[in-house]
C-alpha positions in Angstrom: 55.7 55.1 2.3 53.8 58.3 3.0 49.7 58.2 2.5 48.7 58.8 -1.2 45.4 58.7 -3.4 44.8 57.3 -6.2 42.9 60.0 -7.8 42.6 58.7 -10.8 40.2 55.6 -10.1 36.5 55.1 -8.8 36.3 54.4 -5.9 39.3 57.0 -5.1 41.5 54.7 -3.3 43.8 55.8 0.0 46.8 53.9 0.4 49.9 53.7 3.3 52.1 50.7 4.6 51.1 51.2 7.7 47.1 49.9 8.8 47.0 52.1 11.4 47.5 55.5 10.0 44.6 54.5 7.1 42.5 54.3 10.6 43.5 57.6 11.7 42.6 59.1 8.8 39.5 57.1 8.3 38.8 58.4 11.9 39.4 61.9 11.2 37.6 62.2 7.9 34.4 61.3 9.9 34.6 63.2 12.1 35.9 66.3 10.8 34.1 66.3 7.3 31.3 63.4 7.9 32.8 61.0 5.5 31.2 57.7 6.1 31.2 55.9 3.1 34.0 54.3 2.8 35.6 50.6 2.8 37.3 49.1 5.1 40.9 48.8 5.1 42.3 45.9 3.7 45.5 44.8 2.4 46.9 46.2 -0.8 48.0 43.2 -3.0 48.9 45.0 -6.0 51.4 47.4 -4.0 51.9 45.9 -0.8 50.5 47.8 2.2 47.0 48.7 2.9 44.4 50.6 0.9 40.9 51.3 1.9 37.9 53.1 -0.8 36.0 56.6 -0.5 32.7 56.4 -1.9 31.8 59.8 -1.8 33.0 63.3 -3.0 36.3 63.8 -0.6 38.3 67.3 -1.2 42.1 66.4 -1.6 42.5 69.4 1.0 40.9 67.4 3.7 43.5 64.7 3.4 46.6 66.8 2.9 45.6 68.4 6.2 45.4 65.2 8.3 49.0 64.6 6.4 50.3 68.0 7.4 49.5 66.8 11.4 50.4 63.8 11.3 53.8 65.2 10.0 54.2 67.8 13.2 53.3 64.9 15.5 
């Protein structure tokens, strides 16, 4: 299962099946665009997988890029 946000919700909520690619991303948000507030990532027990919260304004862009490299990787 690819990354997708829940755009519809507060907090917007990020969510994969794999931990560490929620980390990366985590990782690169922060660094790239100083997004900090954030949850940690925690197991999705609705949907299986894991999940973790933005708390602040995030631009869809900003994700679908990290997406975009981790797809040429």
């Amino acid at each position: 299962m690819p990354i997708w946000v829940d755009w519809n919700r507060t907090p917007v909520s990020v969510h994969d099946s794999e931990q560490e690619s929620l980390e990366l991303l985590i990782l690169f948000l922060r660094n790239t665009y100083n997004v900090r507030r954030r949850s940690l990532v925690m197991a999705d027990r609705e949907r299986g997988g894991f999940l973790f919260f933005i708390y602040q304004a995030c631009n869809p862009l900003w994700i679908a890029e990290f997406v975009d490299r981790l797809e040429e990787e």
